[in-house]
Structure formats: C-alpha cells, structure tokens
N, C-alpha and C positions, 0 to 999 in steps of 0.2 A: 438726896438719897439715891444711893446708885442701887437699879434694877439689875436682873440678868434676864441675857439674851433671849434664853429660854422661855421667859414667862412675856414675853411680847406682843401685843397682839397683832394679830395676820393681817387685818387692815385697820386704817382709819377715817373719819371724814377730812381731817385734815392734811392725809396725803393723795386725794385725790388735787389739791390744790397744785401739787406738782404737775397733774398731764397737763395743767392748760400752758397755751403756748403765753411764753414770756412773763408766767408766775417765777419758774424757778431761777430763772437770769434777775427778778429785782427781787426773788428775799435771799439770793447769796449777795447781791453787790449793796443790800442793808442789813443782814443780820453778822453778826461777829461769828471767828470761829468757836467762838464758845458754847451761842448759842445754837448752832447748826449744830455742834455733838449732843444738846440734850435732846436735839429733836427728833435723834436718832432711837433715843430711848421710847418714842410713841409707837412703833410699830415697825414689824418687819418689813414691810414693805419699803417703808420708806432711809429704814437704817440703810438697806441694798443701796438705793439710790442715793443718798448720800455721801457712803463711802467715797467713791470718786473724785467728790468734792472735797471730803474735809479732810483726806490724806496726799493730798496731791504734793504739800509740804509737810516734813517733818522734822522736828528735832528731835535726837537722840544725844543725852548727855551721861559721856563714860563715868560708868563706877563700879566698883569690885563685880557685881554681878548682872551689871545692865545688858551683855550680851548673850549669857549663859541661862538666865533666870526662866524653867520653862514655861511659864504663862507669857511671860512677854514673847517670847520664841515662838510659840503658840498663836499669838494674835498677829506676828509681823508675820505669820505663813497668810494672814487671812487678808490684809491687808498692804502686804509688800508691792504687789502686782499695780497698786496705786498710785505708788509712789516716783516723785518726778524730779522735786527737791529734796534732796536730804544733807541737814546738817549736821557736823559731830561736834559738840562742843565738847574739852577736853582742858576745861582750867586747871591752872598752877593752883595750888594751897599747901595747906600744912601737911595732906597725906599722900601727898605725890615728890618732896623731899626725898631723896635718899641722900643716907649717911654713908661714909666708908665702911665697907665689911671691911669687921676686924677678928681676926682669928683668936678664939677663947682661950687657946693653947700659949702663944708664943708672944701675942697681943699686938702682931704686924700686922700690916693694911694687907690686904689683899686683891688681885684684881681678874677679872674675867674676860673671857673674848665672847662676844654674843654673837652666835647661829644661829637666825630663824631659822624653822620648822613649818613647814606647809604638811599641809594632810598627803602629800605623794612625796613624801621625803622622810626616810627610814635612815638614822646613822645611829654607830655606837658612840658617838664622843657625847652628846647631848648638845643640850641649848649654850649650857654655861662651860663648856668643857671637861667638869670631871663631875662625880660623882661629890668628893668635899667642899668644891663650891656649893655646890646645887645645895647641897644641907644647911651651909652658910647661909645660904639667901634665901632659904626656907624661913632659916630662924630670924634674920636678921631683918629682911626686908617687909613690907606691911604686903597684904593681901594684893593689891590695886597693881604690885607690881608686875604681879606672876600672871592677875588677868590681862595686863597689856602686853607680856609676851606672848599669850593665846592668839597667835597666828589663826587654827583652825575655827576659832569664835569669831573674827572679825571676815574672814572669809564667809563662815555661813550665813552669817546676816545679810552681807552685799549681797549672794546667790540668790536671797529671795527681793531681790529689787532690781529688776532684770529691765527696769525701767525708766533707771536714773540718765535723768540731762543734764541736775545741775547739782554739784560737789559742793560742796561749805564745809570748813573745816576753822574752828574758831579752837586758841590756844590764849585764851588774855590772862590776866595775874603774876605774870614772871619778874619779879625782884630785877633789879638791876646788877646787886650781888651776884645772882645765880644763870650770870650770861655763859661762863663755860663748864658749866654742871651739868651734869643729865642727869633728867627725873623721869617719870613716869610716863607723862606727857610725850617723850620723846620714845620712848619703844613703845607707845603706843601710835604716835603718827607712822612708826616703822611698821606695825602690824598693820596699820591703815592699807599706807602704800603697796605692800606685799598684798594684801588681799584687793584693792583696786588692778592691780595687774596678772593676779591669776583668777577673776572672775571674770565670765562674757557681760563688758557692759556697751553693747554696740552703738545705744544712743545719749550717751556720756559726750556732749562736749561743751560744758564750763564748770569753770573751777574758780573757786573762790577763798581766798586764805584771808579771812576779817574774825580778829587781827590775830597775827600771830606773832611769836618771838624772833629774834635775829637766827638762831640757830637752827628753825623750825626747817627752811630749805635744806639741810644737811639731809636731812635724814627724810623727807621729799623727793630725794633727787630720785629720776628714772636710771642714773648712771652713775659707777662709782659707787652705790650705795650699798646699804647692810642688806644682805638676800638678795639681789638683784638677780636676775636672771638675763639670756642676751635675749628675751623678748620681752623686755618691760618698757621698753622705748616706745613699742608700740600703741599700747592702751593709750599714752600720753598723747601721742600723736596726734590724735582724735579731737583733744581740746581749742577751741576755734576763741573764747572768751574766757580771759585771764582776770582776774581780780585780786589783788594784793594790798594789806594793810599789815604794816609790818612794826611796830616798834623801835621806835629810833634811837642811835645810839651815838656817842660821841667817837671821833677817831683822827681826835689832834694828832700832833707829831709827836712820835715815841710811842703810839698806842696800836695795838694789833689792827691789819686790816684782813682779818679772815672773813668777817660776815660779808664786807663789801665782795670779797672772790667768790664766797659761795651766792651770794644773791646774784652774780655777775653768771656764774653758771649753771643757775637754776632757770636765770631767763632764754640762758640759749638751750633749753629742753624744748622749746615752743616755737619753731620754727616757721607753723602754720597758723599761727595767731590772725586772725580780724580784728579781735579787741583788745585793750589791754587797758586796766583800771589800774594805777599805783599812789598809796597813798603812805608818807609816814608819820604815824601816830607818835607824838609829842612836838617834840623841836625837830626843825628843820633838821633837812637833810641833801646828800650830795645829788642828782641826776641818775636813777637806777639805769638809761637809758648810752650814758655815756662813758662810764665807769673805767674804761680802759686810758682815757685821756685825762682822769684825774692825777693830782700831783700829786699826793698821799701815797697811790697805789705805784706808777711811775716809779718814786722811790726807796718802794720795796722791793720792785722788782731789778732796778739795778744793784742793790743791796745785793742779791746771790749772786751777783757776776765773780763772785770771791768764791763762794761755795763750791765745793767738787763737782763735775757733772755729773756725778750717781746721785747726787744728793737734789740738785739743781733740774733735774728732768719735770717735775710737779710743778715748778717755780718760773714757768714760762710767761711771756707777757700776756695779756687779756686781747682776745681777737674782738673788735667791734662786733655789736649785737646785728643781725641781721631778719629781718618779718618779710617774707616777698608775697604776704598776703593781706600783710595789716592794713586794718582803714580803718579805726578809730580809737585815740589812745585819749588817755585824761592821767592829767597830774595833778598833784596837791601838795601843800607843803615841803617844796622844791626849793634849793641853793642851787644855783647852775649858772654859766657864763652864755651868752649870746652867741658864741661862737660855736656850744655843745649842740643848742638847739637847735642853731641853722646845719648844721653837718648830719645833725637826726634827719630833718628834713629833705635836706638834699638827696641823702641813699633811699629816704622812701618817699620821694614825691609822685611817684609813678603810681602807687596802691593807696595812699594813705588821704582820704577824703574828711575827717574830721578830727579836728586836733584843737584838744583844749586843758589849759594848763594856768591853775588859778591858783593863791596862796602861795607864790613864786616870788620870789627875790634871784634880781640877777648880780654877780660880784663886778662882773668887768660888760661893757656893752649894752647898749639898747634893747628894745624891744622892737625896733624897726630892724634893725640888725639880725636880731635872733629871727624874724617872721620872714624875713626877708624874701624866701624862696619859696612862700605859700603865696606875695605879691607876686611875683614874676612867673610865675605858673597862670596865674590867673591873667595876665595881662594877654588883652587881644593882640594885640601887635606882636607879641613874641609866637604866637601861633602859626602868623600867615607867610607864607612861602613868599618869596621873590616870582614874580613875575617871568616864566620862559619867555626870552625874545624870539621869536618866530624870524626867519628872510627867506623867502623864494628863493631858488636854487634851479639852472636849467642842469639836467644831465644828461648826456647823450649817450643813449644804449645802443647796441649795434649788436644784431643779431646774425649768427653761423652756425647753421647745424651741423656742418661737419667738425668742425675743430671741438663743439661744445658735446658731443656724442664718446670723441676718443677720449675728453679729459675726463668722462662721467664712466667710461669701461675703464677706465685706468684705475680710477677708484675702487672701484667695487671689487678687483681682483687683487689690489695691494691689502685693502681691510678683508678681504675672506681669508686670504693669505695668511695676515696675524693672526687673524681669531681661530683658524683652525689649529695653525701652530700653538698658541694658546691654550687648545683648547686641549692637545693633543698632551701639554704639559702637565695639565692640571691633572689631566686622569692617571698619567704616570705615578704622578705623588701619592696621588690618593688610593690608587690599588698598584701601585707595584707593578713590574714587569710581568707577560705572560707565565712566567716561572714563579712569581711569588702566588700566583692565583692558585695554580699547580702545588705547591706545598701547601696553602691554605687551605683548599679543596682535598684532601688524597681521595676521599670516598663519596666521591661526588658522582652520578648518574652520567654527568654529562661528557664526555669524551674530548680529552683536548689532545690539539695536534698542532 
C-alpha cells in the first residue's frame, strides 16, 4: 500500500537506528534497493536521510510522456540533486517503427529535413520544414515520435541533475532488418545529445552505451551531427571512461562499411579517455581499435579514387585512433591480427598500464607477437642505460688578464650594439616615425617638436 508523504510520521524508533555509527553502512550493504524505498515510507525523518542513498542511481525509461508527465517532473525537482548515475533506456519495439509518410493527396512518399529546437532557438521554417509536413507527421506518426523531438523536455530534465558522473544510455531490440531506418529511438538519442551539450553538467565524466545499435554513434556524434553547435565538443571532452556494447554486424565483401566509419569516428570524439570498455554483442567482430588498417575498409576507400573530388572529400582514408591519456582498455568478442594489437600498443605504451582482451581470436599471428611490446616494456635490461666511460683528462689553463678584459669589453659593446639597433627597429614598427605619432595624436596636450 503506498502511503503519502504528507501523512508521515515526524519520527520513529527505528530511525534513531540510523545515528549509530556503522548501523547505516551494514543495513545499505544488506538490505535491497527495494527494501530501503519502503523504509522510506516509516517516517519523515528518515525518508530525508535516505534519499541520498536510494537515488544515487536511476533509471529513467522513454515513453510518450515519461519526461513531460508533471508528478514525475515534480518528484525529479526533489530528488534530482541526488542523482549521480542515470540511465536512459530507450528500446526498439513495435511503437517506435516509423513507416514512410505518404501524402493522402497524390499517394507519394514524402520526406523531411529535421531541425532541432532548443528552448533559445526561435525560426520560422520549424522542426520538419513546412508547415504540410508538420500535419503529415502529426497524422501519420504515433505520439512517441513528437515526444522524442522534444528537445526542450530532455534538456529540462538533465538541468535538474546537476549532479551526474555517470551517463547510461541503453538502446537493445533493433531488428537486423531495421539497420538503416530511423525510428524513434534515434531522434530521441539526438534530443539526448543536444540536451547533454546545452546543459552545465561539470561532473559528467563516464559514459556508457550497454548496448546499443550499429547506428546509434550517428547521431551521438559531438561533430557533424543533427543540431550540433561549435561548443558541443566540449561537454564531451569531459569523458575520461568509455563503455561500449554495440551490436554486431556482418560486413563481408560487397556489403556497406558505414557503421565501421562512423564507429571509427565516434571513437576519435575521446581524445582524453583513461578507460575504454568495448564489447560486441553477438558474433564476433573486427578490432574497433584498428579500423583503419582493416582490408574491408582499405578497399572502399580506394574505391572513390574514381569518384570526383567534390564528391570524394568525405571519403578520405581513416587516421589511426590516438588516447595520450589511456591506461586501461578491455576487449571482448574481438577478430584481430597480432600485428593490429602490437601497433595498438606500441603508440600507447607510454600511458597505457592495463590492457586486457579476452573472447579474442587472432586470424594471422600469435599472441606472443601481438603482447609483444607489453614484454619489452617490462623487461629490465631494456631500461638500463650503458654505462658512461669516465678517463682523466690533464688540461692546461693559463691565465691573462690583459688579453681576457679586451676580449670581455669587446663583447659587451658589439651585443649593446645589436640590441639597441634592435631595439631601436622594433619601436619603428610598432609606432611609426615621429610623424606618425603627430597624425595619430593632433589633440594631444603634449607638444611635439
């Protein structure tokens, strides 16, 4: 039976159990979260002191009115301040589909260009471009759609979590069919992102994407992307621990390799990473880490050597990934060559202190081969310097103070020399001949002659 707040009582005896020291450390690390929210319901006092605890994590999962709804709005103003992890889960189903708008008149597809809208952004074209769209996809699209181009609903909610370190953003259920369809899910990770970049979240640094779709980076990106702004780079910046679960996909020969370029350039948003967590969810997959030296991608990119260069500018080769801060990466369900991993390692042997990499199959190469330069790093012998040979050495110095006095005045007058000619230059430049001070000046106090 759920109580209100209102009818609670002011104290209990069983929240005095709270002040003793090291009560409230062993009934959080044995009671569930479940049970610590009913215990909330005993008394005011101890709901207060609770709080803290049993919102420190939360999930929040999208649906038509999950960010709008005022009682929830209501309770996250009370509770936001708490919050430290927050997840959004944002699953694929049957009401996050969308079908082609089809015009009722003529019975053509029809298509739109989407404009987020933040709450400091006034335009006459709208979101979807005209005003016949907007009515189209009134009628056509389900409710869920129009809440996940609610930029200003996704923005209000982060404002009141002024608190968050650790991002979660889960996307699982996506069809293998619906790899290059946009649904719901994806202008809603856009509203996501737009609203993680125009909120102040100073103590945001990890991010977590378990799991999401192949596509889901698209519209992630800090750059390139839908609403982007030139300070969205920065929030990102921030991120110091990376976690990825992504959905795996097939990408024999003859099959697109878009998801590998956009994962390829979703990783180089993180520049400042320490951690990095990657895992792909089903069958194996290629090395996220290496991507540019795979053969697949290689021969798409020689492929537009044909194409025009207006066309061919977007289609450039993939720059190796670079972390000058990473130290501890983990992999999982990895296809890679011994030669990808030792070349990982080599560029970051300098930062990178724990590297582990399990459910891996190598095609070509060992595993001595591929560790190769985590042994050689650690070996002593490669540390220790050579030895300086030291030899005795007589030298005869002979001392003159006449001779050593003219060649020391000789000095001093050839370097005052330059530097005052020098110096004499620089001021020329910088303000001009006595005559240009004179035109610069006319009504000046000071009298020049």
């Amino acid at each position: 039976m759920r109580r209100n707040s209102a009818s609670l009582a002011p104290r209990s005896s069983f929240a005095q159990l709270w002040k003793i020291e090291g009560i409230t450390e062993r009934l959080v690390s044995n009671l569930t979260k479940k049970d610590l929210l009913s215990c909330r319901f005993l008394c005011r006092d101890l709901a207060v002191k609770l709080a803290p605890i049993v919102f420190v994590s939360t999930t929040v999962i999208f649906r038509r009115r999950a960010l709008t709804q005022p009682s929830r709005v209501a309770a996250l103003e009370r509770i936001g301040t708490y919050m430290e992890t927050v997840t959004f889960k944002i699953p694929h189903n049957a009401d996050t589909f969308l079908p082609p708008v089809i015009d009722a008149v003529t019975g053509t597809e029809q298509t739109f260009l989407y404009m987020p809208q933040g709450p400091r952004v006034f335009s006459t074209r709208g979101k979807y471009g005209s005003r016949k769209i907007a009515d189209l996809l009134i009628q056509q699209y389900p409710p869920s759609f129009h809440a996940a181009t609610d930029v200003r609903s996704f923005q209000h909610v982060l404002s009141l979590m002024k608190k968050i370190r650790h991002l979660k953003i889960s996307c699982e259920g996506q069809p293998p069919s619906h790899r290059y369809r946009r649904s719901v899910v994806d202008y809603a990770l856009i509203s996501l992102r737009i609203a993680v970049e125009r909120t102040s979240l100073p103590l945001l640094e990890s991010l977590s994407l378990v799991p999401v779709h192949p596509a889901a980076v698209l519209y992630l990106r800090p750059d390139l992307g839908f609403g982007t702004s030139p300070a969205a780079r920065k929030r990102w910046l921030q991120i110091r621990c990376l976690t990825i679960h992504m959905d795996s996909f097939q990408h024999d020969p003859g099959l697109p390799t878009d998801h590998l370029k956009l994962l390829h350039a979703y990783l180089q948003s993180f520049p400042k990473l320490r951690k990095l967590v990657f895992r792909w969810v089903g069958e194996k997959n290629v090395l996220p880490l290496s991507l540019p030296t795979e053969l697949c991608l290689q021969k798409s990119t020689n492929d537009t050597r044909s194409v025009p260069s207006y066309l061919n500018r977007g289609m450039l080769s993939l720059r190796p990934l670079q972390f000058h801060s990473l130290e501890h990466i983990d992999l999982f369900n990895v296809v890679t060559d011994a030669i990808q991993v030792a070349s990982f390692l080599i560029s970051h042997r300098h930062t990178l202190q724990k590297f582990n990499i399990e459910e891996t199959t190598l095609r070509s190469g060992t595993w001595d081969e591929a560790l190769a330069p985590l042994t050689q790093d650690r070996d002593p012998t490669s540390c220790k310097k050579p030895p300086c040979q030291k030899s005795p050495v007589d030298v005869p110095l002979i001392f003159s103070q006449q001779p050593l006095q003219r060649i020391i005045f000789a000095a001093q007058r050839q370097r005052g020399g330059l530097y005052s000619l020098a110096k004499a230059q620089a001021r020329e430049r910088l303000w001009g001949k006595p005559d240009h001070m004179k035109r610069l000046l006319p009504s000046s106090r000071f009298s020049w002659r």
